[in-house]
The first five atom37 places (N, CA, C, CB, O) and aatype in JSON, in Angstrom:
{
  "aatype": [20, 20, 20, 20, 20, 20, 20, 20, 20, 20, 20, 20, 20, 20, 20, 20, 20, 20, 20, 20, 20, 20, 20, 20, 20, 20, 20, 20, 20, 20, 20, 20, 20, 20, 20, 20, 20, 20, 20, 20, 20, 20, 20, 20, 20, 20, 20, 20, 20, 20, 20, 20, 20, 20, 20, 20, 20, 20, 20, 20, 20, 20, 20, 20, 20, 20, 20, 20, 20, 20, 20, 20, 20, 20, 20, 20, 20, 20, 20, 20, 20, 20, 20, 20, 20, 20, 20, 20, 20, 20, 20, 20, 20, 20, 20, 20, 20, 20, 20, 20, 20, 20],
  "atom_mask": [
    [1, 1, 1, 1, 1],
    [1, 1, 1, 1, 1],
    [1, 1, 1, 1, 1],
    [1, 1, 1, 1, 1],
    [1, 1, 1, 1, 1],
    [1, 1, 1, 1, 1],
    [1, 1, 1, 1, 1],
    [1, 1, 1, 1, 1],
    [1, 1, 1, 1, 1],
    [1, 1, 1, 1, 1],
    [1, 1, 1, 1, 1],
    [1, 1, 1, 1, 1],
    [1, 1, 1, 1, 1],
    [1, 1, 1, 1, 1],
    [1, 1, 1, 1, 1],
    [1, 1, 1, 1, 1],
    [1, 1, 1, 1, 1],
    [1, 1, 1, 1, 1],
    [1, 1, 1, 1, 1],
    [1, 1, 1, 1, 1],
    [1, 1, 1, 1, 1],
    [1, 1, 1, 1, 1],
    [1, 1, 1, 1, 1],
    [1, 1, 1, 1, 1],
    [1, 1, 1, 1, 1],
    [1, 1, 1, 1, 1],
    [1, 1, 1, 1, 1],
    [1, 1, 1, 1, 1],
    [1, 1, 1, 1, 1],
    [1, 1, 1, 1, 1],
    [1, 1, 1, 1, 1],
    [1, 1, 1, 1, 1],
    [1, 1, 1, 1, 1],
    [1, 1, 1, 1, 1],
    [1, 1, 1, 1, 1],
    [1, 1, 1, 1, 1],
    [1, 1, 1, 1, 1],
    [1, 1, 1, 1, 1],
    [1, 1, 1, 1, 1],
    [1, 1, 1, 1, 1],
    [1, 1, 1, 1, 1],
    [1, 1, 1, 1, 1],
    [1, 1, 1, 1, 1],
    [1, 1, 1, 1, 1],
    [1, 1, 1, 1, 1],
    [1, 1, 1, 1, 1],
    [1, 1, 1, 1, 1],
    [1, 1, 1, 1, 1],
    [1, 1, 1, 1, 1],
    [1, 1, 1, 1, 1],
    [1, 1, 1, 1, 1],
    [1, 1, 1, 1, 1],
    [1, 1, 1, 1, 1],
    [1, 1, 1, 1, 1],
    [1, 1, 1, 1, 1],
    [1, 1, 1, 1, 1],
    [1, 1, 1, 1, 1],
    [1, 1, 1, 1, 1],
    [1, 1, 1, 1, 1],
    [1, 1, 1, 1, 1],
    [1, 1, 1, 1, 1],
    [1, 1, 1, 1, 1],
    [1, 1, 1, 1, 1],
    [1, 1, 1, 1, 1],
    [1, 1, 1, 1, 1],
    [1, 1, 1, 1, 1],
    [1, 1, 1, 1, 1],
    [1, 1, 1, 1, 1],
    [1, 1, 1, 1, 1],
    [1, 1, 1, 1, 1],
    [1, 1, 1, 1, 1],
    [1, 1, 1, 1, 1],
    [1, 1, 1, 1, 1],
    [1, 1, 1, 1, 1],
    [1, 1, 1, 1, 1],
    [1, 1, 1, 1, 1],
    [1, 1, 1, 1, 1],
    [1, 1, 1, 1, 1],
    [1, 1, 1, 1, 1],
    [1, 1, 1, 1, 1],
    [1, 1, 1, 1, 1],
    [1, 1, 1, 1, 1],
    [1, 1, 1, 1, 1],
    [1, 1, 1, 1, 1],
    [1, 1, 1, 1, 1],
    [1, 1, 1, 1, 1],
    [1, 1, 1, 1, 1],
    [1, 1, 1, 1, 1],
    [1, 1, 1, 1, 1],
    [1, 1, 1, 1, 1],
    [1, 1, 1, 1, 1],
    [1, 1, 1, 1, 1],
    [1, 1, 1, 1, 1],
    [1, 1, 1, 1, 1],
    [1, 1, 1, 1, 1],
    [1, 1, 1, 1, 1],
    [1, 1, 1, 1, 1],
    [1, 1, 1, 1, 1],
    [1, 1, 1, 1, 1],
    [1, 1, 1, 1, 1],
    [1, 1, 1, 1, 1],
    [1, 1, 1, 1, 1]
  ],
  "atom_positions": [
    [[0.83, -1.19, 0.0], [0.0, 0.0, 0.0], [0.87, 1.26, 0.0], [-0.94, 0.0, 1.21], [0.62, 2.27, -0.65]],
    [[1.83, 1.09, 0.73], [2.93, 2.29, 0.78], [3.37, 2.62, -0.7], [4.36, 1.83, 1.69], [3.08, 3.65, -1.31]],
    [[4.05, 1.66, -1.11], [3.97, 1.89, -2.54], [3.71, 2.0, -3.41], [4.1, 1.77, -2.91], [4.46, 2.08, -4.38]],
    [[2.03, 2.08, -3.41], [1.23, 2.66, -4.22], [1.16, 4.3, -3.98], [-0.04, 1.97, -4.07], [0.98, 4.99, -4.98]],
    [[1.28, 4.85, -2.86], [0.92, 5.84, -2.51], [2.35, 6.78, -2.61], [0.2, 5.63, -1.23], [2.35, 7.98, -2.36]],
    [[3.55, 6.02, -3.02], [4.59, 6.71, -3.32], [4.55, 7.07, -4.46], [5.59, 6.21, -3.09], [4.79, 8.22, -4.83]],
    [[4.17, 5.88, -5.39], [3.91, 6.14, -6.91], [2.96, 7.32, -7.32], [3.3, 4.87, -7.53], [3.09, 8.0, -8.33]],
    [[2.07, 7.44, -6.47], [0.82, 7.98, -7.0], [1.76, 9.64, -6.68], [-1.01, 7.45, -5.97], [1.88, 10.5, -7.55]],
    [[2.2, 9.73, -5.57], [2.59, 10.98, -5.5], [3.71, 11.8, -6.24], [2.79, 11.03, -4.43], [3.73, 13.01, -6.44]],
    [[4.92, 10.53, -6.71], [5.49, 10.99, -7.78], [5.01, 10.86, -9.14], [6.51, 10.56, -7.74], [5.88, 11.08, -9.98]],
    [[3.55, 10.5, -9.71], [3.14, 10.72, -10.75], [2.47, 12.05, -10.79], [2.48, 9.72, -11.1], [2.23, 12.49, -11.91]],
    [[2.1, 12.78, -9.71], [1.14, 13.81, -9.76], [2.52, 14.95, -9.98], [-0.04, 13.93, -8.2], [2.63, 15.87, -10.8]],
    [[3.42, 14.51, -8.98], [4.66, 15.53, -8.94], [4.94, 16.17, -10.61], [6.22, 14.56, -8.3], [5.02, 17.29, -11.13]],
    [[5.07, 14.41, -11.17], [5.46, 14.5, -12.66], [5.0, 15.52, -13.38], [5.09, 13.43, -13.38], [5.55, 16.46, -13.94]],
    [[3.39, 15.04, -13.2], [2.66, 15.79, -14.1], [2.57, 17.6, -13.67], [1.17, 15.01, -14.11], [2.17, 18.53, -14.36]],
    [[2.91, 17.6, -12.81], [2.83, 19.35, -11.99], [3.62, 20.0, -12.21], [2.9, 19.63, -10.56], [3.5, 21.23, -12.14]],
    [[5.34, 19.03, -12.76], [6.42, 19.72, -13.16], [6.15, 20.4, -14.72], [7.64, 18.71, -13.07], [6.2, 21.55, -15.16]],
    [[5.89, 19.23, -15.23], [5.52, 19.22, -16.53], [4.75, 20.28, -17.06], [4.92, 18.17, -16.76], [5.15, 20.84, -18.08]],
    [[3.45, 20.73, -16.41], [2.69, 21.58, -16.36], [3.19, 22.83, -16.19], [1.93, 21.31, -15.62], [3.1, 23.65, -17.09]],
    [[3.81, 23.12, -14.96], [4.69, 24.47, -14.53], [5.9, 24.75, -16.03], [5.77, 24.01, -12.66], [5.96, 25.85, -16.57]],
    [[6.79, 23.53, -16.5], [7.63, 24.09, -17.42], [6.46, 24.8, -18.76], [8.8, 22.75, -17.95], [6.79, 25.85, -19.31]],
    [[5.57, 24.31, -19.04], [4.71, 24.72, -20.13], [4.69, 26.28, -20.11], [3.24, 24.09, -20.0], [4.88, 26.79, -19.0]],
    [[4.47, 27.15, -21.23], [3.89, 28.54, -21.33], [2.43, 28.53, -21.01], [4.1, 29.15, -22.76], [1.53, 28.07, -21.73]],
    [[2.28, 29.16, -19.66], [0.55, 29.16, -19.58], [0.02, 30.46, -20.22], [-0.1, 29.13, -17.88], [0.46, 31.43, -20.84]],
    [[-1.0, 30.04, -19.83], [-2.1, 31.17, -20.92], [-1.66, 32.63, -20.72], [-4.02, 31.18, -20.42], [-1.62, 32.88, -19.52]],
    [[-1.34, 33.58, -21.41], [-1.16, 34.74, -20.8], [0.04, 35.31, -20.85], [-1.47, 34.67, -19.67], [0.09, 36.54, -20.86]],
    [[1.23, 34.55, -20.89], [2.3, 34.12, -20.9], [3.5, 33.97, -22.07], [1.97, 33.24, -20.48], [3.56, 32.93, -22.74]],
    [[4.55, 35.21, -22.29], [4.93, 34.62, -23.49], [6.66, 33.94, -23.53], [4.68, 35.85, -24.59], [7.28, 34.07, -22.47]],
    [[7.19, 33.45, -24.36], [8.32, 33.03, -23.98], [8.99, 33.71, -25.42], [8.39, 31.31, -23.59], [8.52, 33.64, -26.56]],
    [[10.1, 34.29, -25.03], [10.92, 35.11, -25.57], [12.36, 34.19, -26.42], [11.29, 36.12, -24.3], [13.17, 33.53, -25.77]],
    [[12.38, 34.3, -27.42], [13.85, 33.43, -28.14], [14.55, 34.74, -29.27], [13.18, 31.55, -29.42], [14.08, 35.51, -30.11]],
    [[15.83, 34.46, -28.74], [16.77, 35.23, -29.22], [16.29, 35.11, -31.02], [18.42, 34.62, -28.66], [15.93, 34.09, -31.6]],
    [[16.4, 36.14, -31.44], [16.37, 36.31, -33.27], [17.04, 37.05, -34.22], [15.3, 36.73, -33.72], [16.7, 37.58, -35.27]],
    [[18.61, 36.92, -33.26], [19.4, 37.89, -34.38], [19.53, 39.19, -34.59], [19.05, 37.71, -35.43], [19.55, 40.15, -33.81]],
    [[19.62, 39.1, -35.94], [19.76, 40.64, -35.94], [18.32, 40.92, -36.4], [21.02, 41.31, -37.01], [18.34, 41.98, -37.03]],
    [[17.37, 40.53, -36.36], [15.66, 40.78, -36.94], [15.21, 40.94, -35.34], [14.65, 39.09, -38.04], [13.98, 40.81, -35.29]],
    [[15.64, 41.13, -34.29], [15.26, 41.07, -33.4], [14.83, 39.67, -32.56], [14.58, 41.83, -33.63], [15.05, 38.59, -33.11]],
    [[14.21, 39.71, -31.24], [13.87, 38.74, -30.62], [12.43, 37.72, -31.2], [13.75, 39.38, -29.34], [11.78, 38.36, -32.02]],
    [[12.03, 36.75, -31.01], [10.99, 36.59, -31.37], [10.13, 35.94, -30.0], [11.13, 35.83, -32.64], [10.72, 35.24, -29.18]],
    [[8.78, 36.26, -29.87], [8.1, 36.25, -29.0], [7.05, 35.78, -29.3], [8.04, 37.16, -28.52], [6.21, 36.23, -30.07]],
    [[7.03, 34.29, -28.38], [5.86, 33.5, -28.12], [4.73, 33.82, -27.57], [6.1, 32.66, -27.54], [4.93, 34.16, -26.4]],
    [[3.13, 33.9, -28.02], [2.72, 34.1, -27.43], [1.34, 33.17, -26.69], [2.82, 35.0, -27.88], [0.18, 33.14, -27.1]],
    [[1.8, 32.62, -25.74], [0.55, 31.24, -25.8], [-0.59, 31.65, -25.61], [0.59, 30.05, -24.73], [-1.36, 30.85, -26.15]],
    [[-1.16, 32.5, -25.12], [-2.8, 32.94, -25.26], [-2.91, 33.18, -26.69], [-3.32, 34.43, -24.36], [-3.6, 32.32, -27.25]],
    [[-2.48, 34.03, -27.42], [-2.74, 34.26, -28.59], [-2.86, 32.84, -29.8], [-1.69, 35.27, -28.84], [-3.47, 32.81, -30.87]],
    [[-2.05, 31.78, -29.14], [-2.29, 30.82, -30.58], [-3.19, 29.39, -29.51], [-0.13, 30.15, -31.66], [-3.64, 28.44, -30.15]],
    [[-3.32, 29.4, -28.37], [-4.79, 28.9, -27.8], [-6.16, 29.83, -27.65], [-4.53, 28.45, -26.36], [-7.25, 29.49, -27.18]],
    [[-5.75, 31.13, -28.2], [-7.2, 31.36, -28.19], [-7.81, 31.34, -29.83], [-7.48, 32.89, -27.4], [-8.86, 31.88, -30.16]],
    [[-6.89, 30.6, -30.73], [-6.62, 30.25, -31.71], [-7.42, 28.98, -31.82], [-5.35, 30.27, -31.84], [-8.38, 28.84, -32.57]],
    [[-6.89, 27.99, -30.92], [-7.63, 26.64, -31.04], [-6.4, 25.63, -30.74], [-8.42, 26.36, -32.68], [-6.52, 24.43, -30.5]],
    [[-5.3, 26.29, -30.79], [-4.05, 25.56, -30.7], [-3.64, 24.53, -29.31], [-3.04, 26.69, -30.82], [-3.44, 24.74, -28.11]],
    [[-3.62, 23.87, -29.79], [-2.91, 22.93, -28.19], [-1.46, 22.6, -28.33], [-3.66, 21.18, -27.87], [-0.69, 22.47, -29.28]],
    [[-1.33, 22.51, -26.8], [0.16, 22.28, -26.86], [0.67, 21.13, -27.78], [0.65, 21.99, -25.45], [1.51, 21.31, -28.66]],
    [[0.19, 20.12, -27.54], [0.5, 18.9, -28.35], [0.27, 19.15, -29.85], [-0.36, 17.69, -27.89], [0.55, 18.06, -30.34]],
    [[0.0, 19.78, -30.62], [-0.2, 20.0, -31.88], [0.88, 20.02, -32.36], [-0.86, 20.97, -32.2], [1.27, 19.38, -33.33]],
    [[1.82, 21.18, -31.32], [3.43, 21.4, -31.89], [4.36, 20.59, -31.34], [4.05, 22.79, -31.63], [5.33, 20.1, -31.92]],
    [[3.97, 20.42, -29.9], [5.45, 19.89, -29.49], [5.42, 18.56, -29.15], [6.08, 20.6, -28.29], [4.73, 17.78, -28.49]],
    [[6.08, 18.56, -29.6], [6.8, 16.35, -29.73], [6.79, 16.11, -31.23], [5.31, 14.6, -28.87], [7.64, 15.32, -31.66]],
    [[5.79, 16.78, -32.25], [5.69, 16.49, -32.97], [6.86, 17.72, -34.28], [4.27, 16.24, -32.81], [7.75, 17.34, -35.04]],
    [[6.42, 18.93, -34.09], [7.23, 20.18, -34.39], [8.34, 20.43, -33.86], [6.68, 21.19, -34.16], [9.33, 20.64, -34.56]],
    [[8.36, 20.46, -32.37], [9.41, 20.98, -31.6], [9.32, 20.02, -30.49], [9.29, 22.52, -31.19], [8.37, 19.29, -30.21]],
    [[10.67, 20.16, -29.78], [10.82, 19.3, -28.71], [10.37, 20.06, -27.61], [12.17, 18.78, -28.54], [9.93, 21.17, -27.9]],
    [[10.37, 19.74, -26.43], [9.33, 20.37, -24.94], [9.96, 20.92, -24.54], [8.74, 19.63, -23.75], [9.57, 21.32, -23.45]],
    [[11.95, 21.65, -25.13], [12.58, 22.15, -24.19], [12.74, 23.97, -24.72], [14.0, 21.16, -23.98], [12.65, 24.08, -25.95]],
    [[12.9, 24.97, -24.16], [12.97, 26.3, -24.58], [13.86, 26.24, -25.21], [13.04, 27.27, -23.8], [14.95, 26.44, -24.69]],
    [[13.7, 25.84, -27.0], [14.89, 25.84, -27.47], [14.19, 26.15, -28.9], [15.86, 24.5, -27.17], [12.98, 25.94, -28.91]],
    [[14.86, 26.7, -30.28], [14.58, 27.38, -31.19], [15.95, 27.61, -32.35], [14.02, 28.55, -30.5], [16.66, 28.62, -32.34]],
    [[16.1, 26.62, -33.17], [16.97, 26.86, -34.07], [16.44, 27.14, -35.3], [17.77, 25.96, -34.13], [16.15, 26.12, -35.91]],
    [[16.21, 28.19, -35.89], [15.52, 28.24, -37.19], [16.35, 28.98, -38.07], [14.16, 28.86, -37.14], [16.85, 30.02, -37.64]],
    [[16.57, 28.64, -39.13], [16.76, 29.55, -40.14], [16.1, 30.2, -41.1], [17.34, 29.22, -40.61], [14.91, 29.95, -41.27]],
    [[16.62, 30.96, -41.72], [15.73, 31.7, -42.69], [15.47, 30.85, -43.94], [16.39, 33.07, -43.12], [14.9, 31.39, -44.88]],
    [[15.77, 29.77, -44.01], [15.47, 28.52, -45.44], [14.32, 28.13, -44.52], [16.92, 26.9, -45.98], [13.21, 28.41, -44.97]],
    [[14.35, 27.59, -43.41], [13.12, 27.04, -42.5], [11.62, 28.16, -42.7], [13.77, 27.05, -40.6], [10.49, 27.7, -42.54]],
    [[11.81, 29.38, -42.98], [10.91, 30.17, -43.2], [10.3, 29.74, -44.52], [11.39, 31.46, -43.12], [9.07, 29.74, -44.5]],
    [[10.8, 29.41, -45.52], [10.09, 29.07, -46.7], [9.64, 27.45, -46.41], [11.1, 29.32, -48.12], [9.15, 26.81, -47.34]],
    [[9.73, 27.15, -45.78], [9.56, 25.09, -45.0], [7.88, 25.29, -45.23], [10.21, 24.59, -42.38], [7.1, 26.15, -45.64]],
    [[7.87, 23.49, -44.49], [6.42, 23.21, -43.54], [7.01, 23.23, -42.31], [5.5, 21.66, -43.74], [6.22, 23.0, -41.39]],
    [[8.32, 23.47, -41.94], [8.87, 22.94, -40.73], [8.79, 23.79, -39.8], [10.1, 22.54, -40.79], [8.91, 24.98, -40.09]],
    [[8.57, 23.4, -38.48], [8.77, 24.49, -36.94], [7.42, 25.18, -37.33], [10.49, 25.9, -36.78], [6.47, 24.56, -37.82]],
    [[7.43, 26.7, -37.04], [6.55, 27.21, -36.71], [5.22, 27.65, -38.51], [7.4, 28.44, -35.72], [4.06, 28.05, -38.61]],
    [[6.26, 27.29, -39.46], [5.62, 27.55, -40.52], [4.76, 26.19, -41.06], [6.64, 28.11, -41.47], [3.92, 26.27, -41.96]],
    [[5.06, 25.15, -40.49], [4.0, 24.1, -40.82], [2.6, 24.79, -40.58], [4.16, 22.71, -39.87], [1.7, 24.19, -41.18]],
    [[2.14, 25.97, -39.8], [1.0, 26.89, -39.8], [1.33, 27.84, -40.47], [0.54, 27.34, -38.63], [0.6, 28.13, -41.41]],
    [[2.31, 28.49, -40.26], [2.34, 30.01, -40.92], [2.92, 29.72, -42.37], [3.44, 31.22, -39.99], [4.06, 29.74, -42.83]],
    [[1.19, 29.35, -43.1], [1.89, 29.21, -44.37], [1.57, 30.04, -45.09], [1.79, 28.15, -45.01], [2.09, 30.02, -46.2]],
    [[0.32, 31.38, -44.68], [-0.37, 31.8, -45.39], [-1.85, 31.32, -45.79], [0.34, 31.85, -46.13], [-2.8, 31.93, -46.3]],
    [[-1.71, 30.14, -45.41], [-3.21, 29.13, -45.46], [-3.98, 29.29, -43.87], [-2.72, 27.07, -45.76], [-4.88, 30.03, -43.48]],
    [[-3.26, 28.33, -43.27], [-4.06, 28.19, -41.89], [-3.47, 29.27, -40.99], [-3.89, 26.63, -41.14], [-4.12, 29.45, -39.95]],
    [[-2.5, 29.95, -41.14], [-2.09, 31.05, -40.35], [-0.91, 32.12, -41.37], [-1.34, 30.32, -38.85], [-0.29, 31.67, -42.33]],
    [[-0.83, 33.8, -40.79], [0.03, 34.09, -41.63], [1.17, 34.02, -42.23], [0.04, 34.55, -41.57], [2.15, 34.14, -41.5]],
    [[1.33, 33.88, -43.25], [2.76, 33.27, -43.55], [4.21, 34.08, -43.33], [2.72, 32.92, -45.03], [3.98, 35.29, -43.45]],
    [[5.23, 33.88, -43.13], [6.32, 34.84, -43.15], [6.58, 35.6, -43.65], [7.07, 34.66, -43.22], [7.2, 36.55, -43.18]],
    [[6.02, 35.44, -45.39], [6.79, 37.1, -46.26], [5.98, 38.5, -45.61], [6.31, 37.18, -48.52], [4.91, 38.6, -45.01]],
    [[6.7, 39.2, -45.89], [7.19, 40.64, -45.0], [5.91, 40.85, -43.97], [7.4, 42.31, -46.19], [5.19, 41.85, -43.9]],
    [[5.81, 39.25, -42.95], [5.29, 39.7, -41.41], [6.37, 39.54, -40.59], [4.05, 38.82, -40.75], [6.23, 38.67, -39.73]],
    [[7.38, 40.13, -40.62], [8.77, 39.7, -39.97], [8.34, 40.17, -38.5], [10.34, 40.56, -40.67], [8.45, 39.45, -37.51]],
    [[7.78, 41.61, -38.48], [7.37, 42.07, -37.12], [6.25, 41.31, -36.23], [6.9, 43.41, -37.31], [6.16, 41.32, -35.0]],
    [[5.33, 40.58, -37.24], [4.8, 40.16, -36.23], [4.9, 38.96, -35.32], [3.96, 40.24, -36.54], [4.01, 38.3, -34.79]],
    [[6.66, 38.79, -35.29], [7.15, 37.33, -34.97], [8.26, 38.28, -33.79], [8.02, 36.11, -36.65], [8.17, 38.43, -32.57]],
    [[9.31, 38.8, -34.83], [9.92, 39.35, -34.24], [10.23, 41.06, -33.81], [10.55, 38.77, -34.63], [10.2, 42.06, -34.54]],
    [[10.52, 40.94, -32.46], [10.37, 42.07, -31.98], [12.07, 42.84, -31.87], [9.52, 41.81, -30.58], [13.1, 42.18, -31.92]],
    [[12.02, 44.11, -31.74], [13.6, 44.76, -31.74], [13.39, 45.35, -30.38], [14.09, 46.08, -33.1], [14.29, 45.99, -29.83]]
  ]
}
């Protein structure tokens, strides 16, 4: 019984960590962008979208604050333009600002 009740408490832990590393609603997470400036996540804005976390990450991006893109990746399906194609969201040509900030 003890060890059920150890398990149970490091599964909730798990899931609470997990939760806390996430961008919550409201919330944006900031990645270096060069000389175009910073670029800035914004998670309310693409869940009040319809977006879930799992849409992108595991599958797009990995779960850790991390962001290697290049400017060939801008013309992609890959990372953040598998949406921003111009179809289901705006695409990159000259919305540079509304990604990245100076």
């Amino acid at each position: 019984m003890r060890t059920i009740a150890i398990l149970l408490v490091f599964a909730v832990g798990v899931f609470f960590i997990g939760s806390a590393m996430a961008t919550p609603a409201g919330k944006n997470v900031e990645y270096a962008g060069g000389a175009m400036g910073k670029v800035v996540f914004d998670g309310k804005a693409h869940a009040d979208k319809g977006a879930k976390c799992n849409d992108c990450h595991t599958k797009l991006f990995t779960m850790k604050k991390e962001a290697k893109i290049t400017m060939a990746d801008h013309k992609s399906d890959k990372f953040c333009f598998n949406c921003h194609d111009s179809k289901k969201a705006f695409g990159s040509d000259g919305n540079c600002a509304k990604c990245h900030k100076k």
